[in-house]
C-alpha positions as CSV (number, residue, x, y, z in Angstrom):
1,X,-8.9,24.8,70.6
2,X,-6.9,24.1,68.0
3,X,-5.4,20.9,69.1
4,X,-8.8,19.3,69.8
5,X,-9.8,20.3,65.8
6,X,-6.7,18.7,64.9
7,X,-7.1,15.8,67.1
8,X,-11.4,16.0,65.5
9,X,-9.8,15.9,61.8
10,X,-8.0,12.7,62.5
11,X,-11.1,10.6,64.7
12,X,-12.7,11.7,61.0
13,X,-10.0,10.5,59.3
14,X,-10.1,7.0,61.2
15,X,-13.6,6.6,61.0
16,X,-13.1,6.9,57.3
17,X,-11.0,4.5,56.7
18,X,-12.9,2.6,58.9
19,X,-15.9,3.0,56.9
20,X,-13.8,1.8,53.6
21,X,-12.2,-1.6,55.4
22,X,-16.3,-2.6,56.2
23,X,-17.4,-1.4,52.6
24,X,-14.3,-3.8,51.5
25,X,-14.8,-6.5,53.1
26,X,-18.7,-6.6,52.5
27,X,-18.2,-6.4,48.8
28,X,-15.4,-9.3,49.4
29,X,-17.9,-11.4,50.5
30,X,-20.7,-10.6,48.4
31,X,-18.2,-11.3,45.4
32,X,-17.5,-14.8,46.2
33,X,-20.6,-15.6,47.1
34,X,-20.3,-16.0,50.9
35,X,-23.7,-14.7,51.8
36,X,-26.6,-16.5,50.7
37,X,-30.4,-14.3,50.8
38,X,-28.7,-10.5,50.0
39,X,-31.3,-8.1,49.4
40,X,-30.9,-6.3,46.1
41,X,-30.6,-3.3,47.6
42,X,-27.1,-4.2,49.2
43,X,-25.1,-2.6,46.2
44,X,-27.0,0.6,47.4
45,X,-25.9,0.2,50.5
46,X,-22.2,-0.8,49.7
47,X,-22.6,2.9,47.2
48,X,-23.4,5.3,50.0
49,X,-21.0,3.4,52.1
50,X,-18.2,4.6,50.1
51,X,-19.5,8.0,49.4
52,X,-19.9,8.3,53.5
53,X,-16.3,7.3,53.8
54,X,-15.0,9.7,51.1
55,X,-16.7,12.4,52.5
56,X,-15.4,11.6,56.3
57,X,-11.8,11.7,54.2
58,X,-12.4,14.9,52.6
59,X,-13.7,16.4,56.1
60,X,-11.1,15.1,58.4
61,X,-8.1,16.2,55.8
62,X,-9.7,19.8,55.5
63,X,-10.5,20.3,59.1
64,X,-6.4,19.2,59.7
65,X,-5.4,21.1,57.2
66,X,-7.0,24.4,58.2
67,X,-6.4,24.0,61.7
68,X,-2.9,23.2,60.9
């Protein structure tokens, strides 16, 4: 049981950083201007993005740590 935590806390961890290489990347090209029609709402987006991902980070570290 513990193993498959363990193994939980780092598909959390990947998704993570995952999630903060997409968030990256989409505010990349919104910066220089790549995308033409953007909905205002997109910095929104790009803001729960990030908190998603740093939440999957703080989950996956704890869940390895404690099962550890």
């Amino acid at each position: 049981m513990n193993m498959l935590m363990i193994l939980l806390g780092v598909v959390l961890v990947v998704l993570s950083l995952y999630q903060f290489y997409t968030v990256r990347g989409t505010f990349k090209r919104l910066k220089s201007g790549e995308t033409t029609s953007t909905s205002t709402f997109v910095v929104y987006g790009l803001w729960t993005g990030l908190i998603v991902a740093v939440f999957l980070l703080i989950g996956g570290i704890g869940t390895i740590i404690y099962f550890i």
